[in-house]
N, C-alpha and C positions, 0 to 999 in steps of 0.2 A: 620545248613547246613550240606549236605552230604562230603565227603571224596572227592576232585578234581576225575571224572573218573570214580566215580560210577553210577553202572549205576540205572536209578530211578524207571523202569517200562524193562519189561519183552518182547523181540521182540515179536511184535502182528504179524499174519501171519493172511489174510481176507482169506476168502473162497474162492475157487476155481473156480467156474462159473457158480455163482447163479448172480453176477453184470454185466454178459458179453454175454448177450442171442445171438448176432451178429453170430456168429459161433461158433463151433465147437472148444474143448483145441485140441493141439498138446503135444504131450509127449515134456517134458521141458529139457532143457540140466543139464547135471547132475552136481551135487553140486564141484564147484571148488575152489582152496585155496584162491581164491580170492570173493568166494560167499560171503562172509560180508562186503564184501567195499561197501560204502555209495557213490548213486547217488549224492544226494544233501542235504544240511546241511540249515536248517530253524536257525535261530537267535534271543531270544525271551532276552531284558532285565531281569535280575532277579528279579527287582522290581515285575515285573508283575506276578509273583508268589504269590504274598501278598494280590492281587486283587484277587476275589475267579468269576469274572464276566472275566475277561481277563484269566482265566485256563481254566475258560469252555468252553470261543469262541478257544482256543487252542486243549483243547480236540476233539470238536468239529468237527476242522478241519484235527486232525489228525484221528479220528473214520474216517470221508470219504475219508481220505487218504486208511486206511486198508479195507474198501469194497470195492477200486477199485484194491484189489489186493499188497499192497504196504506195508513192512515193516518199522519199525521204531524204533530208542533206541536213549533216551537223555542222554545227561551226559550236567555236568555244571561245572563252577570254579567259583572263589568270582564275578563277575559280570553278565555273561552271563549264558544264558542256550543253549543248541545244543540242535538240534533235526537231528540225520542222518536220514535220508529216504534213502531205494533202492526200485526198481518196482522188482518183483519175475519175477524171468525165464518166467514165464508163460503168462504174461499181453503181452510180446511182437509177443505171436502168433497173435493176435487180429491186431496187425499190418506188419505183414507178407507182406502184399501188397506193403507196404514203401521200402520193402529192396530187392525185385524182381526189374531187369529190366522193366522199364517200356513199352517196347515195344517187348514182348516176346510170348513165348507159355503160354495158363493158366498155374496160378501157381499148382502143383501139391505136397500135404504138403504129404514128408513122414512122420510117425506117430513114424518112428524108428531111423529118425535120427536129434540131438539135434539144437536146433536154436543158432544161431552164430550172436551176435549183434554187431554191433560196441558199444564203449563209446560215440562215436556225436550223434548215433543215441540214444539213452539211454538217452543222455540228452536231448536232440529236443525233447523225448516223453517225459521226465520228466517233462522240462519245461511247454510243454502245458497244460498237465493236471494239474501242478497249479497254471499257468492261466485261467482255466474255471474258473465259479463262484459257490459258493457253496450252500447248501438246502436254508440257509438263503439269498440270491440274493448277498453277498459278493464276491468280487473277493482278491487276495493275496493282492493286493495295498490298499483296501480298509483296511484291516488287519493290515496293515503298519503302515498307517495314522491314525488307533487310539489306535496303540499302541501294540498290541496284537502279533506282528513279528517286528522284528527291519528290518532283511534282510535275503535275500536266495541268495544261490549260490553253483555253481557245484565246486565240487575239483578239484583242479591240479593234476594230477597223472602221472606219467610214462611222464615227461616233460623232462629228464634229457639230451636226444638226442638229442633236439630242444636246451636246453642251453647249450651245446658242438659246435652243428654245425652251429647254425644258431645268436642264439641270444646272441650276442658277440660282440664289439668292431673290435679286431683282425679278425674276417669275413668280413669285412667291402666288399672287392674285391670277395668274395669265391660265388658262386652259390648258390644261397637260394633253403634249401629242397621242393619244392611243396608239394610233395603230402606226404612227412610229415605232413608238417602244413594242412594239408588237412584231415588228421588221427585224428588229435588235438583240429584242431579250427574250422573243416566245410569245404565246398568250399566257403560257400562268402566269409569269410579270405582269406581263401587259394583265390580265384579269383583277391582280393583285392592284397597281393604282388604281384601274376602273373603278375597286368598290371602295376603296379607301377616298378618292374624290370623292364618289356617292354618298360615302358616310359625311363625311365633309360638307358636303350640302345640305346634308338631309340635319346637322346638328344644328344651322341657323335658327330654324323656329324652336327648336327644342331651349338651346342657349335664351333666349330673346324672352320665353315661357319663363323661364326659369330666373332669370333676372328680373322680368315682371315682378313675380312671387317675392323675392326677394328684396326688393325695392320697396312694396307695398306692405313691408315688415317697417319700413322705415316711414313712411307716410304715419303708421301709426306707433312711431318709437316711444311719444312720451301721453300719446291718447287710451293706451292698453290700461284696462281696469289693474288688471290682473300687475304689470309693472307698477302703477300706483301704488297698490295696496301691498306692494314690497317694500317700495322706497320707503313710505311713511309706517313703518312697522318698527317702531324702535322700541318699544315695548314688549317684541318677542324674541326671545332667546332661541336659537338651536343649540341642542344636544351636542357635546360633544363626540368628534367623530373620529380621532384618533387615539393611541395610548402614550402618544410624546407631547407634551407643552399642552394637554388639555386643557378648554376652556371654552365657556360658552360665546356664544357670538350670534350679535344681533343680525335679526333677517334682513334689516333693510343695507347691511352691509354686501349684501348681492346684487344693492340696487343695479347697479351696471350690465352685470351678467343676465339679470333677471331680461332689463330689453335686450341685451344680445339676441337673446334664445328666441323673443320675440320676432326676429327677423325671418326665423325659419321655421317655426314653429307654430305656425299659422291658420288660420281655415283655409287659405289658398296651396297649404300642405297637399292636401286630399285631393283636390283638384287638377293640380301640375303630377300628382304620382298617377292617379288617372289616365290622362292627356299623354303622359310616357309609356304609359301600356298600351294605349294606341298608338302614339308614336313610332315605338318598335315594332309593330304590324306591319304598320304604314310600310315603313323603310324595309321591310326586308322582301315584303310584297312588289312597291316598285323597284327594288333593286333586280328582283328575279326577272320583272320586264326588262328591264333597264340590258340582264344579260342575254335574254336572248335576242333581243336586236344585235347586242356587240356581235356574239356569235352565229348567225345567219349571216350577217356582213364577212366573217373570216371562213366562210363555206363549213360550219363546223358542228352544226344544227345538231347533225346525224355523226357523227365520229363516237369511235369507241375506242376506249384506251385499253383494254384488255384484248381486244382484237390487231392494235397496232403490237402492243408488246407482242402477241404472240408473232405476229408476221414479221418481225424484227429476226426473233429468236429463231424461225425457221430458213432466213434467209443469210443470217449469220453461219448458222448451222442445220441442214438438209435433215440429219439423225437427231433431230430433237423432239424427245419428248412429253406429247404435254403433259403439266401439270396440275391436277385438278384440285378441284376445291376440297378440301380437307377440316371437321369439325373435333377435336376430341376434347369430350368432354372432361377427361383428366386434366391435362392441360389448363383447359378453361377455369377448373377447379382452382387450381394451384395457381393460376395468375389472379382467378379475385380473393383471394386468402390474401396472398401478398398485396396486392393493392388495397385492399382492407388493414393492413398491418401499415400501409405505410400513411392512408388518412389516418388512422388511429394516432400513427407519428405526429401529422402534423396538427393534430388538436391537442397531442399531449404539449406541444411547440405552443399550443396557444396558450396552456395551462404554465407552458413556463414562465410567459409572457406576465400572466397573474400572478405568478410567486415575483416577478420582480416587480411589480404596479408595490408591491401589498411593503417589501422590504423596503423600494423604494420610497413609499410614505413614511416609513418609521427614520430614515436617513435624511430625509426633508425637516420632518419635523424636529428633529433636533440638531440640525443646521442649524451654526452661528449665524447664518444670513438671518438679518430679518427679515425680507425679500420673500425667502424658500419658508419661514416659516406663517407667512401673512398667505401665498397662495404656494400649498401642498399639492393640492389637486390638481390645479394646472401645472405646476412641474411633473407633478407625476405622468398626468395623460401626455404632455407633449415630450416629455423622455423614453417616456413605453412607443406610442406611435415611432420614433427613431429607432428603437430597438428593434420595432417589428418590422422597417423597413429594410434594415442591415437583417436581421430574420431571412426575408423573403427574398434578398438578390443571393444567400447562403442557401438555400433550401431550392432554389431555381436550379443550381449548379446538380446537385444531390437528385432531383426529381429528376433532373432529365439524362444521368446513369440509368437510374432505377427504370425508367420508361422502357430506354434504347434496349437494357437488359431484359425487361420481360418481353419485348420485341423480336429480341434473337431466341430466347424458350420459345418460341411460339413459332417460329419460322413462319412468316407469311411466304404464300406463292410467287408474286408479284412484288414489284417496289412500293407502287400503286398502294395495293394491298396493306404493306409494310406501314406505307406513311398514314394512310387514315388509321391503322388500331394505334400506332404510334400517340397521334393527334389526339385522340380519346382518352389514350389513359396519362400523359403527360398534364393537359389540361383539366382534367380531374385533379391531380396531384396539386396543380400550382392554383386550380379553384380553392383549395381547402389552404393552401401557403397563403394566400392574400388576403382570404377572407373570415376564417374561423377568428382571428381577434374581431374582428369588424361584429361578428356575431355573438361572441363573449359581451361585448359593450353592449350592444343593441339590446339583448332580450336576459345575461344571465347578471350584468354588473349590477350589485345595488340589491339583488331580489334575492337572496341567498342569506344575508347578513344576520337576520333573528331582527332586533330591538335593543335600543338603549338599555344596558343591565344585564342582559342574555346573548351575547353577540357570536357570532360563529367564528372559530378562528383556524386557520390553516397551522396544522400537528399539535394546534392546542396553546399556540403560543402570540403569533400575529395576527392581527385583526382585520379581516377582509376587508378590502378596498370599498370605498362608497360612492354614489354618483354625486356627480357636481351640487352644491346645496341649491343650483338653478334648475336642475335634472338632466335625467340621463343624455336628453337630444343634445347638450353641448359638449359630453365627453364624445360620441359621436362625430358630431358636427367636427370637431379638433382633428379626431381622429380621420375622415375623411379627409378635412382640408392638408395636413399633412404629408399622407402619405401618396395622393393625389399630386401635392407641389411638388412632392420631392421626387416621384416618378415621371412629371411632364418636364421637371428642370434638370435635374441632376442626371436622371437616365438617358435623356436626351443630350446634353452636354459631352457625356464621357462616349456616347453612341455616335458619336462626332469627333472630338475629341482624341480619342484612342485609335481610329483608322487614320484621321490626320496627323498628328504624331510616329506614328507605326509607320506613314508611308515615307515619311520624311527622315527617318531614321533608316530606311532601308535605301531610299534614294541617294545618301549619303555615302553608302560604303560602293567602293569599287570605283573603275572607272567606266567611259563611254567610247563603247566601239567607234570606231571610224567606219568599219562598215554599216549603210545605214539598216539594211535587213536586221543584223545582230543588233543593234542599237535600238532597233523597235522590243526585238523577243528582249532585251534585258529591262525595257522600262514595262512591261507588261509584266516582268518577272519580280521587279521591285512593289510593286502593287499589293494591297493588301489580299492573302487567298481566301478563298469561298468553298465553301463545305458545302454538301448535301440539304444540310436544312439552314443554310442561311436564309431563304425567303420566308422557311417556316418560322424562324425566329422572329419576322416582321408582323407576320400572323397573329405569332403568339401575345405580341403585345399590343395587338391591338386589341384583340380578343380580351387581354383583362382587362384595358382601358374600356371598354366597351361595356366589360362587368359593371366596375366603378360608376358607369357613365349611368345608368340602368337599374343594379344594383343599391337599395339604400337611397336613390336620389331623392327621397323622402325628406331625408336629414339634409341633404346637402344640395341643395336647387341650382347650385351653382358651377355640378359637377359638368352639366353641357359644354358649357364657356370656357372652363376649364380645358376641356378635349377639343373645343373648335380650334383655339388657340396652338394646341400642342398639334392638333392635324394639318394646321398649313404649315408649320413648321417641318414636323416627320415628312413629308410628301415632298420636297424641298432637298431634305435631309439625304433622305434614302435614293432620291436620284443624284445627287453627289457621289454620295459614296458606290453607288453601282457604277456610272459612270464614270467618276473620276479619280477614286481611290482602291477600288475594288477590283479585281480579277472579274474577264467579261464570266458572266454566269452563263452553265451548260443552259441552252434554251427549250424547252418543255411544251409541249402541244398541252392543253385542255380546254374545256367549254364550260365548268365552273370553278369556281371554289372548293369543291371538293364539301370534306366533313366539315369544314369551318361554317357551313353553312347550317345544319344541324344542330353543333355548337351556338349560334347566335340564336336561335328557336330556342332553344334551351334556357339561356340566358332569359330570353325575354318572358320564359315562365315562371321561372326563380325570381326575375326582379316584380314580377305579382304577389308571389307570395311571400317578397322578405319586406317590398314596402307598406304592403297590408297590415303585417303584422309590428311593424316600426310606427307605423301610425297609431294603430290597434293597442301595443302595450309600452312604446317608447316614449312617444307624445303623451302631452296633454290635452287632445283635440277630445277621446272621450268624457274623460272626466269633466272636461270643462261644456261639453253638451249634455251633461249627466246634470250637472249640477241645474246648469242655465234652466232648463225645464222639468227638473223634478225639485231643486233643495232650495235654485236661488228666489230673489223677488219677482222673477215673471213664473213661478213655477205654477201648470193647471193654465197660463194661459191669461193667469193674473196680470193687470196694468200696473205698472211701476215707474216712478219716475226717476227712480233711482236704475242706474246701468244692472244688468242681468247677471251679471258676475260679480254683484258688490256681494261681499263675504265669502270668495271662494278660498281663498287663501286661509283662511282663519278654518274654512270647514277642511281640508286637502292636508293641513298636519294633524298629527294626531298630537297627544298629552301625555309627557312621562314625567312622574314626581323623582324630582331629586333626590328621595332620601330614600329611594328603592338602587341606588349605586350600591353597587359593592364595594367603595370609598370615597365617597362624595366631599370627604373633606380634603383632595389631593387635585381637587379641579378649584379652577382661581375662579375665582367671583362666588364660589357656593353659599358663603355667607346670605347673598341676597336675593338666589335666585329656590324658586321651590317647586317652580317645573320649565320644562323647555320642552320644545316641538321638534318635529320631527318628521319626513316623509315619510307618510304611509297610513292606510287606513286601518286603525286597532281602538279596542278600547280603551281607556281610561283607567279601568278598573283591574283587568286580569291581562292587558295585553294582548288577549287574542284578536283574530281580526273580526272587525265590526261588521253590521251589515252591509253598508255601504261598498265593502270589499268586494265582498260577494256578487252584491248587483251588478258594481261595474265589470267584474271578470264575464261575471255571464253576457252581459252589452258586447266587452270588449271580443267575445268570441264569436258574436251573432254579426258583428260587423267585419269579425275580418272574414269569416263564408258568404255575407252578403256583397261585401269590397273586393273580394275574389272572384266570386260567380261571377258579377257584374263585367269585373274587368275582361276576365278571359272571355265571355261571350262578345264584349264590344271586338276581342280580339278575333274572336270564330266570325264576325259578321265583316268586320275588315278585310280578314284572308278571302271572307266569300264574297265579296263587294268588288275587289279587285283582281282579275285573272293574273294567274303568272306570266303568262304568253299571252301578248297582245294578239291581237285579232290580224293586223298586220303580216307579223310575223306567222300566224298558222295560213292565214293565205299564201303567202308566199312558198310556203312547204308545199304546200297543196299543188300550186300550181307547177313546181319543180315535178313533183310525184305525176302530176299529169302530162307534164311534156317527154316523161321518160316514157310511160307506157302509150304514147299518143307514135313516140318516135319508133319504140317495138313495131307498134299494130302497122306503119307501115314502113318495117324498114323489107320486106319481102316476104315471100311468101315461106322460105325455110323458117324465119324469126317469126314466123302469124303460125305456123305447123308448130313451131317448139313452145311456142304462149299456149296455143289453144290444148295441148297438154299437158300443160303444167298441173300436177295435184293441187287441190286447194282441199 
């Protein structure tokens, strides 16, 4: 073995432009102290040295490295071998086109003055070219996988600025650099904080709303009619509502729960879910300004990324063919069958989730604990919420196989291409992973059951789960808050956590070159690596947090604060680990978001009509304006001195006689009890449901079309209220567009001849 550092082979320099018939060289910028730093650092085990079949597919691939122009020198230590690679000054005239505005005058190449590259852009070119594939039909991956490259990756360089100001702890409150990280990492990084600050800002008043709401649950903790007329209910029995340790139990025994619920449960409900429907207008409105200022500032207005790939592709390669957009509708068939097969999955996952609520109440109930058998319910909802959480980090793993595979069935044309159906159908998979229990609670838990006497039971044997004896909004409410903490606390800990650890265990093994060039490539090599969709994975979670955030906040007002908190945190986070624990990420030209933007439109129509309907059939905001003006003492408009809701609780159970049990002498207390209540509106008599049923369904359905219109129109008039593209910024286009054909009209009279025939 060689000396740590030495070097093994001689920098190869290819020829000059015998590989690159496309155009024309430009004179190259002249040799500067930094001409030897290495683009990108190839990774070959040393074993593979020993193999004389793996050197040559090495050689191989570095000979067609050096005919495309590209330098290269290994060095090794006792395990590894480097190979740095840089492209020469010169490869980048060939891409000249990349780094002109895209909607300008021809480019006009001085021959005398040097080309000025960025590093994003150096590596965007480095990366592609190897990723093309090579004489033998290989590509780098395929290289990987049998052995012949362990890994490739760009260096960190000149990071030092980004870990001072940005990626810090102590930054936590400070202005994240943009168009730093836009120097460093790309614009789609860089676009990726822009809108994640922006969300971050924009969740202040939402948070602030939302605690209001919540607070003024507490203002009126012990003035609530409805709480009263719990507490001092000692006189009413509920039903029993499991088949272990039956027995009846008095309503005011939910005195506590009963104000809980009150906190969120409110007439300031309606209000704040409102205010969030335009909220999310708001924000997604100024955010689209918000991007095209960024992107006017990085000259990027006008760029097309299906135009860049191609001219990538044709510059890599002169015989390339384009490929065109392609629809088949078999295909298409077959991928929404299976995406259909696999929601189906994950609702059958939520229906698994019910067989264990329902087993787990039977296992409660006859727990020795007295504890588990005084509150079932709450054990039960906050053991199931845990389940579902360990659920959805399993089904996360599973969904995004299943994605990446109907991905490859489908061959997109482009990467491009590739990543938004990706985006679509993965996000669909993991909308229905997080959210189909949240939807079991909200509209199917409790409503299925039958009545005391008649109760529905899962194969005939277990007796369907019921809501809280305070309602359904606090199984909910539990439910939110949980899986909520456990996603801003625990996801984020291990999202930390596991790349710190990881690096520190990798830092550990081996030792440190004394050359210092190899002592950089090996602590860049110890570094944790980065995939393809590691940004998208940032995406994706913000995108469900954003569900959550939106989603249901109906039940849970508290979900903003929640997210505000977790976002100065992630923002924080994710610049550590890009910076300081991460492999530098390939860097990415774009000017938005992408589909993710679509996705949040999306979102913010679902969360109109899931909080409508959480209002509408979860709460008690109708029944108790049903009551207030039709049944109680102001009903007609009548004066009353007594509160509007006095008797609602007494009107809101119904009446079931104990001695219609199918053995009433096996529940404790029966001797003295000879009827108990019950939620829900039925008769007395035959059990069927009462009028009153009826009424309110029909109310409750006229309010969630009228709560819906409402909303989504406040939200048509918000998108039309606010232009996407500030006025600013369409000036500014304008006036670029006019200085181009202002510069035509006189750059002479050959360019005024070739305008003035131009077809229009």
């Amino acid at each position: 073995m060689q000396p740590q550092g030495e070097e093994r082979f001689q920098i190869l320099v290819g020829t000059a432009g015998d590989s690159y018939p496309l155009m024309d060289m430009v004179t190259p910028e002249p040799d500067r102290p930094d001409q030897t730093l290495t683009d990108y650092v190839l990774v070959a085990d040393y074993r593979t040295q020993r193999d004389p079949r793996q050197v040559h597919r090495q050689r191989q691939f570095l000979k067609e490295l050096q005919a495309k122009g590209f330098q290269y020198k290994v060095k090794e230590d006792q395990e590894k071998v480097f190979f740095g690679i840089r492209a020469d000054s010169r490869i980048f005239s060939l891409y000249r086109t990349l780094l002109m505005e895209p909607e300008g005058p021809a480019p006009r190449v001085d021959s005398a003055r040097p080309i000025t590259v960025p590093d994003t852009t150096r590596i965007r070119i480095v990366n592609f070219i190897l990723n093309c594939r090579t004489a033998a039909g290989d590509t780098f991956e395929d290289l990987v996988k049998d052995g012949v490259f362990e890994t490739r990756f760009p260096l960190h360089k000149g990071k030092e600025n980004l870990k001072r100001t940005w990626a810090r702890w102590r930054n936590m409150f400070r202005k994240q650099p943009i168009d730093d990280i836009r120097n460093y990492f790309g614009e789609k990084v860089a676009l990726y904080f822009a809108w994640l600050g922006w969300y971050t800002c924009m969740l202040v008043p939402a948070a602030l709303v939302g605690l209001i709401v919540f607070l003024s649950g507490f203002s009126l903790f012990n003035a609530s009619q409805i709480s009263k007329e719990i507490c001092e209910a000692h006189d009413i029995y509920m039903c029993p509502r499991g088949d272990h340790r039956r027995r009846y139990q008095r309503l005011s025994d939910t005195c506590t729960f009963a104000k809980l619920t009150h906190l969120f449960d409110n007439e300031g409900t309606v209000i704040f879910a409102i205010f969030m429907a335009l909220w999310a207008t708001v924000f997604l409105e100024f955010w689209k300004r918000q991007r095209a200022r960024v992107v006017l500032d990085w000259d990027l207005y006008g760029w097309d990324e299906d135009q860049e790939e191609v001219a990538l592709e044709l510059i890599n390669c002169p015989d390339y063919k384009l490929q065109l957009h392609q629809h088949s509708y078999l295909k298409s068939t077959i991928i929404l069958i299976l995406s259909l097969l696999m929601i189906c999955l994950m609702i059958g996952m939520a229906h698994v989730l019910v067989v264990y609520r329902v087993a787990a109440a039977a296992v409660f109930s006859s727990s020795a604990l007295p504890f588990l058998e005084d509150q079932v319910t709450t054990a039960v909802v906050v053991s199931g919420a845990l389940v579902h959480y360990v659920t959805i980090l399993v089904m996360t793993k599973v969904n995004k196989v299943v994605a990446l595979k109907l991905c490859d069935y489908e061959k997109s044309r482009t990467f491009s291409e590739r990543e938004s159906k990706f985006t679509v159908k993965f996000f669909t998979l993991q909308f229905f992973a997080h959210f189909s229990s949240l939807v079991y609670i909200a509209f199917i838990l409790g409503r299925i059951n039958g009545h005391p006497g008649k109760t529905v039971r899962l194969a005939g044997l277990w007796k369907l789960e019921e809501c809280h004896l305070s309602g359904c909004m606090m199984d909910l409410f539990v439910q939110m808050a949980i899986i909520m903490g456990l996603k801003q606390t625990l996801s984020n800990c291990m999202e930390y956590l596991h790349p710190w650890l990881s690096h520190k265990c990798r830092s550990m093994r081996g030792s440190e070159a004394r050359d210092p060039e190899l002592r950089d490539w090996q602590l860049n090599y110890r570094l944790n690596p980065v995939y393809t969709f590691s940004l998208f994975d940032e995406f994706m979670e913000m995108m469900i947090q954003y569900g959550f955030t939106t989603i249901f906040v109906a039940a849970f007002p508290l979900a903003p604060l929640l997210a505000l908190f977790s976002n100065l945190v992630e923002i924080r986070l994710d610049a550590i680990k890009m910076v300081r624990l991460q492999r530098r990420l390939v860097p990415r030209k774009a000017k938005d978001i992408g589909t993710w933007l679509q996705v949040l439109e999306t979102i913010g129509v679902l969360a109109v009509i899931a909080n409508g309907m959480v209002i509408a059939f979860t709460s008690e905001f109708i029944p108790r304006v049903v009551y207030k003006y039709r049944y109680g003492p102001c009903r007609q408009g009548a004066r009353s001195s007594a509160d509007c809701l006095t008797g609602y609780i007494n009107h809101s159970l119904s009446v079931f006689h104990t001695k219609d049990f199918e053995d009433p002498v096996r529940i404790k207390g029966s001797e003295n009890v000879t009827e108990c209540r019950y939620r829900d509106y039925r008769n007395a008599q035959d059990y069927n449901f009462s009028e009153q049923f009826w009424t309110l369904l029909a109310i409750r359905l006229a309010f969630l079309i009228l709560f819906e219109h409402v909303a989504l129109c406040i939200k048509l008039v918000a998108a039309w209220f606010v232009p996407d593209v500030p006025q600013s910024v369409k000036n500014s286009v304008l006036e670029q567009k006019y200085e181009v054909l202002l510069g035509k009209l006189r750059g002479g009279p050959r360019q005024l001849s070739s305008l003035r025939s131009t077809d229009v």
